[in-house]
C-alpha positions as CSV (number, residue, x, y, z in Angstrom):
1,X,2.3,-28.8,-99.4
2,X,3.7,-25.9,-101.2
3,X,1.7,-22.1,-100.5
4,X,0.4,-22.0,-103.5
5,X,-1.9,-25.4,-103.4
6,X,-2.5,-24.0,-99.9
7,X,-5.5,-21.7,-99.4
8,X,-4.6,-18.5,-97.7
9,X,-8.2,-17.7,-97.7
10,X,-8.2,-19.9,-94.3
11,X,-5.9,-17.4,-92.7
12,X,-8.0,-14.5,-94.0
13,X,-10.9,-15.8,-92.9
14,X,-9.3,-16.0,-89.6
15,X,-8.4,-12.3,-89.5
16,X,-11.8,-11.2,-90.6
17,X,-12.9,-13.4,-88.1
18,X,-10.9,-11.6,-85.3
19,X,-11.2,-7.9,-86.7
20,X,-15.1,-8.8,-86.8
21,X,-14.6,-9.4,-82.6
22,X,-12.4,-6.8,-81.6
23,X,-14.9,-4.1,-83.7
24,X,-17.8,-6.0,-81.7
25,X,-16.2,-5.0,-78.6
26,X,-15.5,-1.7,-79.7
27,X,-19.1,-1.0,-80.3
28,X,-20.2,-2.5,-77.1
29,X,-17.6,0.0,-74.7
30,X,-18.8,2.7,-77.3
31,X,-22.2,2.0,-76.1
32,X,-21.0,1.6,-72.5
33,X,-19.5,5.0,-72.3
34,X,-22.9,6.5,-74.6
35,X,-24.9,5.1,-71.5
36,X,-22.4,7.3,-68.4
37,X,-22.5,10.1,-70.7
38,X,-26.8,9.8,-70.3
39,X,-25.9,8.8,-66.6
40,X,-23.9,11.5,-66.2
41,X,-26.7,14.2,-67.6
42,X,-29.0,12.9,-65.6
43,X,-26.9,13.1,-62.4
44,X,-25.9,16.5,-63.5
45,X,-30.0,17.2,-63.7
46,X,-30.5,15.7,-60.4
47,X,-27.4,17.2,-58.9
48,X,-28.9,20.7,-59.7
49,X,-32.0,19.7,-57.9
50,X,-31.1,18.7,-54.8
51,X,-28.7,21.6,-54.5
52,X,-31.9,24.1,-55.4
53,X,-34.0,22.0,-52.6
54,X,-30.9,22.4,-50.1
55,X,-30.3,26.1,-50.6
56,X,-34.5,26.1,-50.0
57,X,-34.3,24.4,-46.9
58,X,-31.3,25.7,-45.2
59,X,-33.4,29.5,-45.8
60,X,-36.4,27.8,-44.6
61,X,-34.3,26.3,-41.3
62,X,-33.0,30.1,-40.9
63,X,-36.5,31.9,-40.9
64,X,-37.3,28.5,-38.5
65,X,-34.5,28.9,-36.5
66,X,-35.3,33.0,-36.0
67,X,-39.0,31.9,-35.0
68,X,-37.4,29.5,-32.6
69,X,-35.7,32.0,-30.7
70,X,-38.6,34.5,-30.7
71,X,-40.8,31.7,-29.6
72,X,-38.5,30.7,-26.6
73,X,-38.0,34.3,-25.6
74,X,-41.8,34.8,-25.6
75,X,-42.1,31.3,-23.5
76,X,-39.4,32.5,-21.3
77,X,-41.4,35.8,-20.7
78,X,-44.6,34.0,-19.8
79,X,-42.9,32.0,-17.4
80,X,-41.2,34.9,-15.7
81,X,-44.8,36.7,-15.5
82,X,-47.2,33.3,-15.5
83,X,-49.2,35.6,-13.1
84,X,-49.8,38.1,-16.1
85,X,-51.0,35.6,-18.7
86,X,-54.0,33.5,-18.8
87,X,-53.8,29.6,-18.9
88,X,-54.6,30.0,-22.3
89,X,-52.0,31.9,-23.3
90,X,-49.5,29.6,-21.5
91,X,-50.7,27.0,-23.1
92,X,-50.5,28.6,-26.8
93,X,-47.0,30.1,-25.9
94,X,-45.6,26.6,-24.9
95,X,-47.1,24.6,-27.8
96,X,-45.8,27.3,-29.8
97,X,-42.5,27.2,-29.0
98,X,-42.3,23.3,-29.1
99,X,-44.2,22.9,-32.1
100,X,-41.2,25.4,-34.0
101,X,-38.4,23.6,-32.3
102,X,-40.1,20.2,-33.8
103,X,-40.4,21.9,-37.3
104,X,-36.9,23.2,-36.8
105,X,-35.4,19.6,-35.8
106,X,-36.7,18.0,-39.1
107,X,-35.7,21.0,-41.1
108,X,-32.2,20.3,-40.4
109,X,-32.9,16.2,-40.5
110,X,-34.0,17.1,-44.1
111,X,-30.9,19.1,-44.9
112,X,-28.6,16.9,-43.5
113,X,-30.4,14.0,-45.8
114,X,-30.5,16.4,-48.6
115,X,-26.3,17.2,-48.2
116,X,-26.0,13.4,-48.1
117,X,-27.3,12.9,-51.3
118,X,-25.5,16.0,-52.8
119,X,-22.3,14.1,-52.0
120,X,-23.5,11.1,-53.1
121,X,-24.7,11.8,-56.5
122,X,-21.2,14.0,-56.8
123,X,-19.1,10.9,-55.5
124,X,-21.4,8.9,-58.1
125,X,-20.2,11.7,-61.3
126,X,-16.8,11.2,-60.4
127,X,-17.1,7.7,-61.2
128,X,-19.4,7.8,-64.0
129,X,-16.7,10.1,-65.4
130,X,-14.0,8.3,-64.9
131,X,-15.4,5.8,-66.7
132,X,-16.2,7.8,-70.1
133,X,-12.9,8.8,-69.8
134,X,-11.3,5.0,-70.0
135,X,-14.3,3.9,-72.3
136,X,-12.6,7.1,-74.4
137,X,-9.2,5.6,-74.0
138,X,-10.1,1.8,-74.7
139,X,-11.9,2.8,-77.7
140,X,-8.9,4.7,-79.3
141,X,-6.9,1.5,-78.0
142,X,-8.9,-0.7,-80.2
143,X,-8.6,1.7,-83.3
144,X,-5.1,0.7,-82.8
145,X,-5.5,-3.0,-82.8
146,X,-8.1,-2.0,-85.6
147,X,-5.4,-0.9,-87.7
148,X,-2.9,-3.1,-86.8
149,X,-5.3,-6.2,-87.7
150,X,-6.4,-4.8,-91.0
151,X,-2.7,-3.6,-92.0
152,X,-0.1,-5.8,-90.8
153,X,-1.1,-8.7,-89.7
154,X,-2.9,-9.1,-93.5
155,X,0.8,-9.0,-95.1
156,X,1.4,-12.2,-92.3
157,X,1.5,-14.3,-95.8
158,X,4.5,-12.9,-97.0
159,X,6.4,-13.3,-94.0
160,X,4.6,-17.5,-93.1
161,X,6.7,-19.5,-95.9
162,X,4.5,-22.4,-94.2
163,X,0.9,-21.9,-94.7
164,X,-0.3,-25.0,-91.6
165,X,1.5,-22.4,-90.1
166,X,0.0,-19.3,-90.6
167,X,-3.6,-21.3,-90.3
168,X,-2.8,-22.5,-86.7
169,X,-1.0,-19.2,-85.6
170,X,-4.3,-18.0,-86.2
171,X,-6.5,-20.5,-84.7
172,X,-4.0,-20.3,-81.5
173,X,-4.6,-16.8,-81.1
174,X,-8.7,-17.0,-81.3
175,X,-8.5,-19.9,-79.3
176,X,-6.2,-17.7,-76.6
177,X,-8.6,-15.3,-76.7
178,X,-11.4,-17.5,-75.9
179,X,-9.9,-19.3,-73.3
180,X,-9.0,-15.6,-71.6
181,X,-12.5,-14.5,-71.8
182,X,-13.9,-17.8,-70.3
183,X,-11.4,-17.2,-67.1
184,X,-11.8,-13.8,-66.8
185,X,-16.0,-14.7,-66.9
186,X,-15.8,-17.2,-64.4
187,X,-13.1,-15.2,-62.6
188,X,-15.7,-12.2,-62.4
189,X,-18.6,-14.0,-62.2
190,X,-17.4,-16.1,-58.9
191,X,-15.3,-13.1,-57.2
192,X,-16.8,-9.5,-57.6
193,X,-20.1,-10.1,-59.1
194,X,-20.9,-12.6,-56.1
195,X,-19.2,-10.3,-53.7
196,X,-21.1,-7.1,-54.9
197,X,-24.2,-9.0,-55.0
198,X,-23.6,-10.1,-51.4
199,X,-22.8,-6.2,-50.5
200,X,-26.2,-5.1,-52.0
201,X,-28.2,-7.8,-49.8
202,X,-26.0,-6.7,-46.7
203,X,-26.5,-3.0,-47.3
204,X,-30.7,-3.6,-47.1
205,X,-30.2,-6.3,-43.8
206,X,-28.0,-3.3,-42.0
207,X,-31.1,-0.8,-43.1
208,X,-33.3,-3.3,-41.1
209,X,-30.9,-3.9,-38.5
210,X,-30.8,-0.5,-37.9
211,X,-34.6,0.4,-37.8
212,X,-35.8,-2.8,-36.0
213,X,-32.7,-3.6,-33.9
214,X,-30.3,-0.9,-32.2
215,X,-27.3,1.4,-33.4
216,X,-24.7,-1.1,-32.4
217,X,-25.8,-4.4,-34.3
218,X,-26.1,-1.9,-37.7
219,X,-22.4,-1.1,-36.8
220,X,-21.2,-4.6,-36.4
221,X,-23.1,-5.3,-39.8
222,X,-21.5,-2.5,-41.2
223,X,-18.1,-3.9,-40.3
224,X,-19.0,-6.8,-41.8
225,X,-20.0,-5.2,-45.0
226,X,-16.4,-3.5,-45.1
227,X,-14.3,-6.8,-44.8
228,X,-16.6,-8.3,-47.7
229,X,-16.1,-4.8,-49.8
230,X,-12.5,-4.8,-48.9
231,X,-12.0,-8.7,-50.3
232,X,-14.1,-7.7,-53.4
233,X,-11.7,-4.7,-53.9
234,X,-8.6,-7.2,-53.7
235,X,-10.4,-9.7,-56.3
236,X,-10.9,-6.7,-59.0
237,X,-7.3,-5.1,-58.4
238,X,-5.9,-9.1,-58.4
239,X,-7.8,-9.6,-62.0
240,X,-6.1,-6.3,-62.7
241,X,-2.6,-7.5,-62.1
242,X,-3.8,-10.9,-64.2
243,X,-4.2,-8.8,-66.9
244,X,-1.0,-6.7,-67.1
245,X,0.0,-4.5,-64.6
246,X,0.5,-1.1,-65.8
247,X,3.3,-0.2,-63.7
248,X,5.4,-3.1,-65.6
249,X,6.1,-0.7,-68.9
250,X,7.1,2.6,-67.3
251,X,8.7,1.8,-64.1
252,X,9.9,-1.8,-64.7
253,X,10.1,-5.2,-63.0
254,X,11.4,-4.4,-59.8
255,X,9.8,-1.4,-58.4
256,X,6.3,-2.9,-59.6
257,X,6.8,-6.3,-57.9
258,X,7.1,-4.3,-54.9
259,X,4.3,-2.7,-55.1
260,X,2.2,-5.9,-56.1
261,X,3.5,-7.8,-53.4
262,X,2.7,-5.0,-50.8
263,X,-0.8,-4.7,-52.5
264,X,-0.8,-9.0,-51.6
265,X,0.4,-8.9,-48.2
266,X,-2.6,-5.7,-47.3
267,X,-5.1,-8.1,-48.5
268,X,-3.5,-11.3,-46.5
269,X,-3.0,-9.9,-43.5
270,X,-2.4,-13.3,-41.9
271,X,0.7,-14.2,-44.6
272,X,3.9,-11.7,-44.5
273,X,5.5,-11.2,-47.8
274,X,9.4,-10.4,-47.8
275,X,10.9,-8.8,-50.7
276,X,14.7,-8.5,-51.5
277,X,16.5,-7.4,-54.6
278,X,20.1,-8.4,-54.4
279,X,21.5,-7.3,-57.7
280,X,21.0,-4.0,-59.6
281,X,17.8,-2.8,-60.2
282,X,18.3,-2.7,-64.4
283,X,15.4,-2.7,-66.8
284,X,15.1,-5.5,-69.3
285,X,13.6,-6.4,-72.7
286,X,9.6,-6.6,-71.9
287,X,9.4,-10.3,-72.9
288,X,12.0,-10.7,-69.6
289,X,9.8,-8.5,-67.5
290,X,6.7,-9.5,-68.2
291,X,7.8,-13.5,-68.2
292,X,9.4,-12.8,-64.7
293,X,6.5,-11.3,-63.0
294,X,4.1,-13.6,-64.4
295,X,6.3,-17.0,-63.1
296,X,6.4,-15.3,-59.6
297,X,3.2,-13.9,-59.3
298,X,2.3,-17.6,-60.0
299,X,4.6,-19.0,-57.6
300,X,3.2,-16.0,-55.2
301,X,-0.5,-17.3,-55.8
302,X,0.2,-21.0,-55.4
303,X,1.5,-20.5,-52.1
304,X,-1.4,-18.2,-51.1
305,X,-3.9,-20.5,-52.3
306,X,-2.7,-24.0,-51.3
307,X,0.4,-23.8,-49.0
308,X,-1.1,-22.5,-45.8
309,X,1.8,-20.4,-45.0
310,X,2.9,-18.0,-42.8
311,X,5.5,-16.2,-44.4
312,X,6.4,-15.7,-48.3
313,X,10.0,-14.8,-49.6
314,X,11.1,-13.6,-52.9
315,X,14.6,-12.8,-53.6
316,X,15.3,-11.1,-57.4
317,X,19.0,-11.0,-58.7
318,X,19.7,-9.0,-61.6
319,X,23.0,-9.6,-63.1
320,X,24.1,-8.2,-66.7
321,X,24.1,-12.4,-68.2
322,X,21.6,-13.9,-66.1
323,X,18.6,-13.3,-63.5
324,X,17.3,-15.3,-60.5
325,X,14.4,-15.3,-58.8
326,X,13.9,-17.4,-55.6
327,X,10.3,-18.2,-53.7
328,X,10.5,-19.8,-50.7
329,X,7.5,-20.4,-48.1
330,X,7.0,-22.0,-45.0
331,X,3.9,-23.9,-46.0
332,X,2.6,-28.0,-45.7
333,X,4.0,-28.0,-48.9
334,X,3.4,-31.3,-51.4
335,X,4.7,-34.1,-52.7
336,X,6.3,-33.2,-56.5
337,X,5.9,-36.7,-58.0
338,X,2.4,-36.8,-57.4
339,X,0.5,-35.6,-60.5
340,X,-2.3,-33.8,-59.6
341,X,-5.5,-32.6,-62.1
342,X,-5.1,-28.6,-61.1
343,X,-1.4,-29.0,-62.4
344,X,-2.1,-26.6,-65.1
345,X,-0.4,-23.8,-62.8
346,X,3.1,-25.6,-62.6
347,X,2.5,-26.7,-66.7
348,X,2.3,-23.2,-67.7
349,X,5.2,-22.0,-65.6
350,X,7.5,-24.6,-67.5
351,X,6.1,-23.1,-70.7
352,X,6.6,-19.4,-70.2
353,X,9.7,-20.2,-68.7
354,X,11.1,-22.1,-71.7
355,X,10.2,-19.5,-74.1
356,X,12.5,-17.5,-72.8
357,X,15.5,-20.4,-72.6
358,X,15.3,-20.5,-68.3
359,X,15.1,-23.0,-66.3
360,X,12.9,-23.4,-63.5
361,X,13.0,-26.1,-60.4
362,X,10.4,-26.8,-56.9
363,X,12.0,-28.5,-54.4
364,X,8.6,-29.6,-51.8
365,X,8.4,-31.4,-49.1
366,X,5.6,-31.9,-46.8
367,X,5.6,-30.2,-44.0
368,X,8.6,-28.2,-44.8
369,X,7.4,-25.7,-47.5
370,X,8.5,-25.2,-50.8
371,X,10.9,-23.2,-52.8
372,X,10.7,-22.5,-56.3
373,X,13.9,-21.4,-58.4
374,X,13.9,-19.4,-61.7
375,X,16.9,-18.8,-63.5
376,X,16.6,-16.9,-67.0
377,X,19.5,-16.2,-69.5
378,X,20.7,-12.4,-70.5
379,X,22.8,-10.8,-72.4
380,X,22.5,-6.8,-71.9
C-alpha cells in the first residue's frame, strides 16, 4: 500500500489521542498541587494558632508556676508554725498549694501537647511544600512533552515512508503506556496503599494499647508499626527505581548501581549484596546505561523474589568494545527448560537485551543457584 491510499489521519488521530492524555494528566497534578497550596494556607492558618495558644500558655504556666512557689512557701510556713494557725487555715494553705501544683502540672501537659502539634503541622508544611514544588516541576515537564507531541512527533509522516508503520508505532506506544499505568496501579494499590492503610489501623490499635493496656505493649506495637512503615518506604523508593532512577543521567551506571544495590541490601537485611566493578568506571550512551541497569536490576529482583538466597553478586566490566555484567546467587535456583507462566521477567530481558545487539545466558540448577551473564557490544 503506497502513503498516499494510506490514511495518515489514523496516525493523527493517534497523537491527538495521546496529547489529549498527557494534557489530562497535566490538569489533574495542576489540581493536585492547587489542593497543597489550600493545604498549605490552611496549615499556615492553623500553625499561627497553635503558636498564639502556646505563647498563652507557657505565660499562663509562668504566673502558675510563680503562685506555686508562693503557695509552697506559705505551706511550708504553716507547717513550721502549725501552732500559729487554725486548722482552717492549714487546711486552705495545703489545698492551696496542691490545687496550683495540679493546675501547674496540666499547664505544662497542655504545652507540651500544644509544642507537639506545632512540630507536627511544621513537619506536615514541609511536605505539603515539597510537593507543590514537584507538582511545579512535573507540570513544566509535561509542557515539554506538550510541545514535543504537538511539534515533532506531528512531522513523524515525513520521516515513516511505511504508513502500517507509523499506525502501529503509535498504537505500541498507547498500548505501553497502558500497560505501565496498569502495573504501576496494581503495583501501588497492593504495596503502599495496603501498607499505609495497615499503618493508619496500627497507629489507632497502639492509641488503645496505650490507654487500656500499659506503656510497654504500645512500644512493642510501635516497633511493629516501624518495620511495616519501613517496608512501605522500600516499596515506594523500589517503584521509584522502576521508573527511572535519577541518579542514572548525571552520575552514570556505575556509581548509581551502587547506590541501588545498597538501598536493596538495607531493606533485605537477611540477603548480602556484593558489588564489584572490574574495568573502568566510563560513562556510556544512555540507551547502554539504562538497558544495563534495567537487565540487572531484573536479575537482582528475580533472585530476591524467587531464589531464597543468601548472598547476591554482581560483577560490572567496562571495557572500551564491550561490557559484562555477571549475577550470581546462591539460591534453590530452577530448572531452565521448564516453561513457566510468570516467564514474562526472563522474556523481557531477552528483548531489551537484543535491542542493544548483547547476548544474555542463565545457567540454573537446583539447589546450586543461578548465574546470569550479560554481554553488550561497544564501540567508544
Amino acid at each position: 500500500m503506497s502513503l498516499k491510499k494510506f490514511d495518515t489521519k489514523a496516525l493523527d488521530l493517534i497523537l491527538q489521542k495521546m496529547i489529549d492524555t498527557v494534557g489530562t494528566s497535566k490538569d489533574e497534578i495542576f489540581r493536585i498541587g492547587e489542593q497543597c497550596r489550600k493545604d498549605y494556607e490552611t496549615l499556615t492558618d492553623e500553625l499561627k494558632e497553635v503558636k498564639l495558644n502556646v505563647a498563652k500558655i507557657i505565660s499562663a504556666g509562668d504566673d502558675l508556676d510563680v503562685k506555686t512557689r508562693f503557695a509552697r512557701k506559705r505551706l511550708s510556713e504553716v507547717s513550721m508554725h502549725f501552732k500559729d494557725y487554725t486548722e482552717v487555715e492549714v487546711r486552705e494553705a495545703y489545698e492551696k498549694a496542691h490545687q496550683l501544683q495540679m493546675d501547674l502540672s496540666m499547664n505544662r501537659q497542655t504545652e507540651k501537647q500544644l509544642r507537639d502539634k506545632r512540630d507536627d503541622i511544621e513537619r506536615r508544611l514541609v511536605t505539603v511544600h515539597d510537593t507543590i514544588e514537584r507538582a511545579e516541576h512535573l507540570i513544566s515537564q509535561i509542557t515539554v512533552v506538550m510541545n514535543y507531541l504537538t511539534s515533532d512527533l506531528k512531522q513523524m509522516g515525513e520521516v515513516l515512508e511505511d504508513a502500517r508503520l507509523k499506525q502501529e508505532f503509535g498504537l505500541k506506544i498507547i498500548e505501553a503506556q497502558e500497560e505501565e499505568r496498569k502495573r504501576l496501579s496494581r503495583e501501588i494499590h497492593d504495596g503502599p496503599a495496603q501498607m499505609m492503610a495497615n499503618v493508619m489501623m496500627r497507629s489507632d490499635l497502639i492509641e488503645r494499647v496505650y490507654k487500656e493496656r500499659s506503656g510497654e505493649e504500645a512500644i512493642l506495637e510501635i516497633k511493629s508499626l516501624k518495620k511495616m512503615v519501613r517496608s512501605a518506604l522500600y516499596e515506594v523508593r523500589r517503584i521509584i527505581y522502576d521508573l527511572r532512577p535519577m541518579a542514572l543521567d548525571d552520575l552514570g551506571l556505575v556509581p548509581t548501581l551502587k547506590k541501588y544495590l545498597q538501598t536493596i541490601e538495607e531493606y533485605h537485611q537477611n540477603v548480602q549484596i556484593n558489588f564489584q566493578n572490574i574495568g573502568a568506571e566510563l560513562r556510556l550512551p544512555p540507551q547502554y546505561e539504562v538497558a544495563l541497569f534495567r537487565l540487572i536490576q531484573e536479575s537482582v529482583q528475580n533472585a530476591l523474589k524467587h531464589a531464597q538466597c543468601s548472598d547476591i553478586s554482581v560483577k560490572l566490566e567496562i571495557r572500551s568494545d564491550r561490557v559484562a555484567a555477571v549475577i550470581r546467587d546462591n539460591g534453590k535456583g530452577f530448572n531452565i527448560k521448564e516453561k513457566k507462566g510468570d516467564s514474562f521477567g526472563i522474556m523481557g530481558m531477552r528483548e531489551r537485551v537484543e535491542l542493544v545487539e548483547g547476548q544474555l545466558s542463565i545457567d540454573s540448577k537446583q539447589g546450586k543457584g543461578t548465574v546470569v551473564i550479560i554481554q553488550i557490544p561497544l564501540s567508544l
